[in-house]
N, C-alpha and C positions, 0 to 999 in steps of 0.2 A: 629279416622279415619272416615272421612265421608265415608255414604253407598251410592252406588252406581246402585246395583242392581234394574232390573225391580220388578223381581220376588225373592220371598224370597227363598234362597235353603234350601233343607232338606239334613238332615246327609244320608249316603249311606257308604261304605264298600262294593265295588262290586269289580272283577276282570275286566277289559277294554285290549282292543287292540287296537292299535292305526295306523293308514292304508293308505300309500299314497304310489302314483306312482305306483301302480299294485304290490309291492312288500311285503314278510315279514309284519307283525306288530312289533310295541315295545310295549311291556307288561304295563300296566298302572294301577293303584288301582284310584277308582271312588269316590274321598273323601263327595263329598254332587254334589246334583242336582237337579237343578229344570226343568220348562217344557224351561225353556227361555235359559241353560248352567249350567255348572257344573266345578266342581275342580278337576283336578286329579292330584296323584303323578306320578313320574317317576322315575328310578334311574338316567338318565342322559338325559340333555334339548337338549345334542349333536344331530345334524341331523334331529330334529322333524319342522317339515313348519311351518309357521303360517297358512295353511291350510289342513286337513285330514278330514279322516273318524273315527269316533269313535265307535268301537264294542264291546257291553256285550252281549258275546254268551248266556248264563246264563237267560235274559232278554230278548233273540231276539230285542235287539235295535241297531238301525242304525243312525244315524247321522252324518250330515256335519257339521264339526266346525272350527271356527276360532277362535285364539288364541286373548283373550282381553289384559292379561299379564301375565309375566315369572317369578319363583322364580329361585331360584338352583335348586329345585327337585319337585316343582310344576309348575303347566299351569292351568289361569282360561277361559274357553272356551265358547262361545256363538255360539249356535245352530241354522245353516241357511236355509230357508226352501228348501224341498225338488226339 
């Protein structure tokens, strides 16, 4: 598989929330990340946008992402500036 990425990710294991429409998060584990997007799992791809917020209380980090592409139980997401 050719690589794609700008930036190379680093492995992570973080908790994430994941945050659109002013409403609830879906719970999310933060599989790797770099400065440019990250991998996260999910239990289910049902209802998430191609566009959120993504929350590591944990990290106080914030960011806007858009969805690059969808597994069954993952999302690989690119980080858009603020």
């Amino acid at each position: 598989m050719e690589e794609r990425r700008k930036v190379q990710r680093g492995r992570r294991l973080k908790a994430g929330s994941i945050n659109f429409n002013g409403a609830g998060g879906i719970d999310c584990r933060v599989r790797n990340m770099s400065a440019a997007g990250a991998c996260l799992e999910v239990s289910s791809q049902f209802g998430i946008p191609n566009d959120f917020v993504l929350l590591i209380a944990y990290d106080k980090f914030k960011r806007t992402c858009h969805v690059v592409w969808r597994s069954d139980t993952r999302l690989g997401v690119e980080f858009r500036a603020p």
